[in-house]
C-alpha positions as CSV (number, residue, x, y, z in Angstrom):
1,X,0.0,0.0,0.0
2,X,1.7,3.2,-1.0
3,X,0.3,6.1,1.0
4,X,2.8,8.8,-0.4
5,X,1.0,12.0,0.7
6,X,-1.3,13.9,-1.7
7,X,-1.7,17.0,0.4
8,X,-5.4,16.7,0.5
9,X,-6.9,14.2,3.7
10,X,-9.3,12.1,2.7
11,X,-13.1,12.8,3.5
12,X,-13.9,9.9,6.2
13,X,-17.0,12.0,8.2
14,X,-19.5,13.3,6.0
15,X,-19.6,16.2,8.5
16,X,-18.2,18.4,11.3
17,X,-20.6,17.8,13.8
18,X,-20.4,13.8,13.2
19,X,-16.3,14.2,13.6
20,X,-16.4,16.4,16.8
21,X,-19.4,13.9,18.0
22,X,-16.6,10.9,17.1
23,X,-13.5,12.6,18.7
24,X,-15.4,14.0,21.8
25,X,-16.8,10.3,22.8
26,X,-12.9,8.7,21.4
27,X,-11.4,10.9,24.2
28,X,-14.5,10.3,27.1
29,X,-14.9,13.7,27.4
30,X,-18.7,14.9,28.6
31,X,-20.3,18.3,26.9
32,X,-19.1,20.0,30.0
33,X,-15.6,18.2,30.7
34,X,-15.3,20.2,27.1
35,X,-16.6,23.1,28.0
36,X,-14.3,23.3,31.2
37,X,-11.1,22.6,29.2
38,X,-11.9,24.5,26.2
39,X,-13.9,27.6,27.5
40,X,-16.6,27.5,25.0
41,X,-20.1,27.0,26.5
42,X,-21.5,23.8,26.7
43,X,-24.8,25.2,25.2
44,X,-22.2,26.0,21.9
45,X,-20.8,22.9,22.2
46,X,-24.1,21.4,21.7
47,X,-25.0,23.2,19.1
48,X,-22.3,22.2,17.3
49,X,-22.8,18.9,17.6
50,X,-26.1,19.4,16.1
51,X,-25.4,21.3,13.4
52,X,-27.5,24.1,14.9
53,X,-23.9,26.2,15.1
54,X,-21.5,26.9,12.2
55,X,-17.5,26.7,14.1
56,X,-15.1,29.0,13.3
57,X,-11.7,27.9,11.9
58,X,-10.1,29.2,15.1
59,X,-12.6,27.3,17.3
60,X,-12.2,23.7,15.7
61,X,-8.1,24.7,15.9
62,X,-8.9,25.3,19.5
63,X,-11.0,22.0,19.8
64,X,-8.0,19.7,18.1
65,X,-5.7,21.3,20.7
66,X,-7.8,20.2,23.5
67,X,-8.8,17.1,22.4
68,X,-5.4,15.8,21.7
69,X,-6.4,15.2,17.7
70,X,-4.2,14.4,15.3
71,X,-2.8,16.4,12.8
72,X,-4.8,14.8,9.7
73,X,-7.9,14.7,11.7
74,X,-7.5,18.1,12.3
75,X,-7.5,19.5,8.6
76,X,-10.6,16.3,8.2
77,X,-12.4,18.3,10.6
78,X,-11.8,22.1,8.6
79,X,-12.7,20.5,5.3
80,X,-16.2,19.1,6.6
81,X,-16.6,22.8,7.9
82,X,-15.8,23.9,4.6
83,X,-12.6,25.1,5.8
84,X,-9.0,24.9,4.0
85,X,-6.4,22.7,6.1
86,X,-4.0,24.1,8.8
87,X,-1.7,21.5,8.4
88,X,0.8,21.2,5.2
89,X,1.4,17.4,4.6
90,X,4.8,17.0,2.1
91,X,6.9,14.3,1.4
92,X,10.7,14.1,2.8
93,X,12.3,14.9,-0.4
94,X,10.8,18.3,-0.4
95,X,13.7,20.8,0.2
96,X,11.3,22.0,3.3
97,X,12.1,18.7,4.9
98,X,15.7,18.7,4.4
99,X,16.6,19.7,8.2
100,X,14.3,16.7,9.5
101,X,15.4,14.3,6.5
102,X,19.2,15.1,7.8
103,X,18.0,14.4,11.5
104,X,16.9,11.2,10.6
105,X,19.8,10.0,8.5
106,X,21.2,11.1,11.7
107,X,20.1,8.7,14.0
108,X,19.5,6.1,11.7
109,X,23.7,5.7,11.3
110,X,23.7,5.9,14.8
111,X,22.0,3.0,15.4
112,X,24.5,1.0,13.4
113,X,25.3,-2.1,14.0
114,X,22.1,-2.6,14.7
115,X,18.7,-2.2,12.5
116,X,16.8,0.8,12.3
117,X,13.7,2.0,9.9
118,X,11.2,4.8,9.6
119,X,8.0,4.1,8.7
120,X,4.7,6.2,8.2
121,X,1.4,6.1,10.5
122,X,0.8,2.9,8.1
123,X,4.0,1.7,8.2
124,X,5.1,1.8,5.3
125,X,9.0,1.8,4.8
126,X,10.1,5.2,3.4
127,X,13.8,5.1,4.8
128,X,15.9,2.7,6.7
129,X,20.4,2.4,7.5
130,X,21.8,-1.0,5.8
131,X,21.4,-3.4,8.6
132,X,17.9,-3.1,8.6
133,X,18.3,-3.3,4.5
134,X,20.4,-6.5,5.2
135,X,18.7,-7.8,7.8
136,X,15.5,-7.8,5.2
137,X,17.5,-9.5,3.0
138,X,18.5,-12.3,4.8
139,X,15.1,-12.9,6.1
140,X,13.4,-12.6,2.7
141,X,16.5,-14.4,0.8
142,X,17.2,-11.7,-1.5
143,X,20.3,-11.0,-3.7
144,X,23.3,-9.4,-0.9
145,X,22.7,-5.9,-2.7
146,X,19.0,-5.6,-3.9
147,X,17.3,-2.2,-3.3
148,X,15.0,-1.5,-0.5
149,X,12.1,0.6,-1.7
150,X,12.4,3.6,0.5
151,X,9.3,5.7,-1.9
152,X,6.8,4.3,0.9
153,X,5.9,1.0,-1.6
154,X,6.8,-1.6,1.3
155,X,4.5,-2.0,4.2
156,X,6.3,-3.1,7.2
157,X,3.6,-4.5,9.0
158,X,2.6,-6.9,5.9
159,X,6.2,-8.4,5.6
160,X,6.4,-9.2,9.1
161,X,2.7,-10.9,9.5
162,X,2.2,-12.5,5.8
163,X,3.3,-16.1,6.3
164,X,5.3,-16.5,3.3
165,X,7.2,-13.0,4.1
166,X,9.1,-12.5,7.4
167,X,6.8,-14.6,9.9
168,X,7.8,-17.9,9.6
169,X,11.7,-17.1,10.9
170,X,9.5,-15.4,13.9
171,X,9.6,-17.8,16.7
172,X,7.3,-16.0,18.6
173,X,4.9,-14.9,16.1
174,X,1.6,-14.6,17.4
175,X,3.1,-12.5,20.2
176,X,5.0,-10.4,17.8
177,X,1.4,-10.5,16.0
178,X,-0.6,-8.9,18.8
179,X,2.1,-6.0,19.5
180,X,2.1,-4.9,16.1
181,X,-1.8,-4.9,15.4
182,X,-2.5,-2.4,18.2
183,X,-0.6,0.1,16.3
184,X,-2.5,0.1,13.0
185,X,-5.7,-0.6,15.7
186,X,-4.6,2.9,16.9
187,X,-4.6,4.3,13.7
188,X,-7.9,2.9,12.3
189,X,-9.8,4.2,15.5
190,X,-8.2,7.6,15.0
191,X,-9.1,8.3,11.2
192,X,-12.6,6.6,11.4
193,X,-14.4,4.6,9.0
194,X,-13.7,4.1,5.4
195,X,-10.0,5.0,6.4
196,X,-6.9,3.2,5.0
197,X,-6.2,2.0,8.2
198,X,-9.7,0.4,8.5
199,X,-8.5,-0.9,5.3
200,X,-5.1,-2.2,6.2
201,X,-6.4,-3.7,9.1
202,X,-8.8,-5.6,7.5
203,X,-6.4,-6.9,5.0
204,X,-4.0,-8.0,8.0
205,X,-6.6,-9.4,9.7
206,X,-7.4,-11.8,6.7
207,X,-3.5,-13.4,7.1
208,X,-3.6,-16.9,8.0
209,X,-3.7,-17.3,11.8
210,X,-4.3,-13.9,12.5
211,X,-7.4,-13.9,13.9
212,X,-6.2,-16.5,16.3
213,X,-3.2,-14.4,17.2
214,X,-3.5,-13.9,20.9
215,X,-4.0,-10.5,23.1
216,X,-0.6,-8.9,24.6
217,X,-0.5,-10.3,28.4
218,X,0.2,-7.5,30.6
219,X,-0.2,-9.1,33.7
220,X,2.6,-11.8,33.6
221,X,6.0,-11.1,34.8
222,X,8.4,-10.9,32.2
223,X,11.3,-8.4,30.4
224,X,10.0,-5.0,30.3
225,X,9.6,-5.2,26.5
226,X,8.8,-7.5,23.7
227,X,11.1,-9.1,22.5
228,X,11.7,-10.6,19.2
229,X,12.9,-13.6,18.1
230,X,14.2,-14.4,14.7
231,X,15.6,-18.2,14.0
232,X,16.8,-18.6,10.1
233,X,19.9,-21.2,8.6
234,X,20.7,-22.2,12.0
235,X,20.8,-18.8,13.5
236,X,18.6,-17.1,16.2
237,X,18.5,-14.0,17.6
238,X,17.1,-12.2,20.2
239,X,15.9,-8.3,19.8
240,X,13.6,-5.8,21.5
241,X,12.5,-2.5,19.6
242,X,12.1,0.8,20.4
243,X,9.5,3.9,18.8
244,X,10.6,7.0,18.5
245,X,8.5,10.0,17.3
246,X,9.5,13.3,16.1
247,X,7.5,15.9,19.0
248,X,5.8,19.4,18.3
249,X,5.8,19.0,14.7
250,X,3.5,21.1,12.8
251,X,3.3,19.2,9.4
252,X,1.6,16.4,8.9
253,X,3.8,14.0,7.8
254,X,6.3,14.6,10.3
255,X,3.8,14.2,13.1
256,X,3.1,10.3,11.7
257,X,6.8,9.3,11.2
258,X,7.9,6.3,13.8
259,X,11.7,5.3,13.7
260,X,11.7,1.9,15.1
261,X,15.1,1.2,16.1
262,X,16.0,-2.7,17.1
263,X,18.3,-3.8,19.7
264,X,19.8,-6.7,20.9
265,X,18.7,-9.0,24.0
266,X,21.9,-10.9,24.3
267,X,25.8,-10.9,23.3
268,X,25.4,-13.1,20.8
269,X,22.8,-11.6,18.8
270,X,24.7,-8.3,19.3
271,X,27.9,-10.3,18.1
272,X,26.1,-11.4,15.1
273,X,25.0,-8.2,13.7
274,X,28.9,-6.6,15.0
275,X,30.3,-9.0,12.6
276,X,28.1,-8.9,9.7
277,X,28.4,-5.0,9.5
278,X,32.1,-5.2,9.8
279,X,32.3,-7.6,7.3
C-alpha cells in the first residue's frame, strides 16, 4: 500500500458535527468536561454537535488542541466545515524537509550495528540504514545488494505478518502479532471509517492465523519489552525495539513518522550483527 502524501486528507465523516461527536466520545470527554477545558459554553458545544452552530476555523483549531487530535484529523475536521487545512502534509524529499530528513539519517547511522527503519502512520518503509536493508534481505532471501524501496511501496507491518514474508523465521509470532496490530488498531480508530487503516487492518486481519493471534499479556511477569525472536539457517537471535517519534511538529507528515530502532537481548545476537556489518 503506498500512502505517499497527496496533500489533501481524505473525507472519512461526512460532516463536522459527526467528527467532533466521534473525537469527543474517542477521548470520554462529557459536553461540560469540554466546555471546562476549552472555555466555550457547553450550550455551543451542543450546538455544534447538532449542526444548529456553524464553528469557526479558530474554534475547531482550539477543539484539536484540547482534544489531543491528530494532525490529519485536524485538517478532516476544517474540510467538513468547509474550511481549508491548517496542516501542510509534504513528502521528505521536499527541500522543506531537508533539516528533519538530515536528523533522521542522523540517527539512523547511529544506530549501526544494529537495524533501524522509519516508517509512516501505516508503516510503510520510506527510509531505513543498511542493517535493517540487510537484515531484510537475509530474512526474505534476497540478492546481498538488492534495493529496499524507501518511496513508501513496502509495508512493514505486511512483511512481518504475511506467512510467506518474514513470519515464519518469527519464533514467537503470534506475540509479535498482537504488538504490532495495536498500532494500526490505533490508527484505524483515530481516522474513522472508510479509512486506510480500516482498510489495512482488515487486509492484515485476513493473514492466515491472524485472527487466532492472541491479546498482549500484561499481567505476567516478564522483560520489560517484547522481545523478538528471529531463528533462520541455524541462526537465532534475540531483539527488543524501540518507537521513536519526532515531537511538536507542525506538518503532517512529520507528526506520523515512527523510527523503530532494534536492539539486541543478548551478546550473541549483538555479536552477530557486529560482525556482519564489519564484514
Amino acid at each position: 500500500m503506498n500512502t505517499a502524501a497527496s496533500g489533501v486528507p481524505d473525507q472519512y465523516f461526512s460532516d463536522f458535527p459527526a467528527s467532533l461527536r466521534y473525537w469527543r466520545g474517542k477521548r470520554g470527554y462529557s459536553q461540560l468536561r469540554l466546555s471546562t477545558d476549552s472555555g466555550i459554553s457547553q450550550r455551543h458545544i451542543s450546538f455544534l454537535e447538532s449542526g444548529r452552530s456553524q464553528p469557526s476555523r479558530e474554534l475547531i483549531l482550539k477543539l484539536g488542541m484540547v482534544l489531543d487530535i491528530p494532525l490529519r484529523q485536524r485538517n478532516v475536521m476544517l474540510l467538513a466545515a468547509g474550511y481549508a487545512s491548517a496542516y501542510q502534509e509534504r513528502n521528505l524529499s521536499d527541500p522543506e524537509m531537508q533539516a528533519v530528513k538530515q536528523a533522521l539519517d542522523f540517527m539512523l547511522a547511529q544506530q549501526a550495528p544494529y537495524p533501524a527503519l522509519v516508517v509512516d502512520r501505516l508503516w510503510n518503509l520510506v527510509m531505513c540504514n543498511e542493517p535493517a536493508g540487510a537484515m531484510v534481505r537475509w530474512l526474505l532471501d534476497m540478492p546481498p545488494h538488492a534495493p529496499i524501496p524507501r518511496d513508501g511501496s513496502v509495508n512493514v507491518l505486511k512483511l512481518m505478518l504475511d506467512p510467506n514474508a518474514m513470519r515464519k523465521h518469527i519464533v514467537n509470532w503470534e506475540e509479535v502479532c498482537a504488538d504490532q496490530l495495536l498500532w494500526i488498531q490505533r490508527e484505524a480508530m483515530s481516522d474513522g471509517p472508510g479509512s486506510e487503516a480500516t482498510a489495512l487492518l482488515a487486509e492484515l486481519g485476513a493473514y492466515p492465523g491472524i485472527g487466532m493471534a492472541p491479546a498482549p499479556n500484561l499481567d505476567r511477569r516478564a522483560l520489560p519489552f517484547l522481545p523478538v525472536t528471529l531463528r533462520k539457517d541455524g541462526v537465532e537471535l534475540n531483539l527488543f525495539t524501540t518507537i521513536t517519534t519526532l515531537g511538536t511538529p507542525h506538518d503532517v507528515t512529520v507528526h506520523e513518522l515512527r523510527l523503530e530502532a532494534f536492539f539486541p537481548a543478548d551478546e550473541t545476537s549483538a555479536a552477530w550483527f557486529k560482525a556482519r556489518h564489519q564484514g
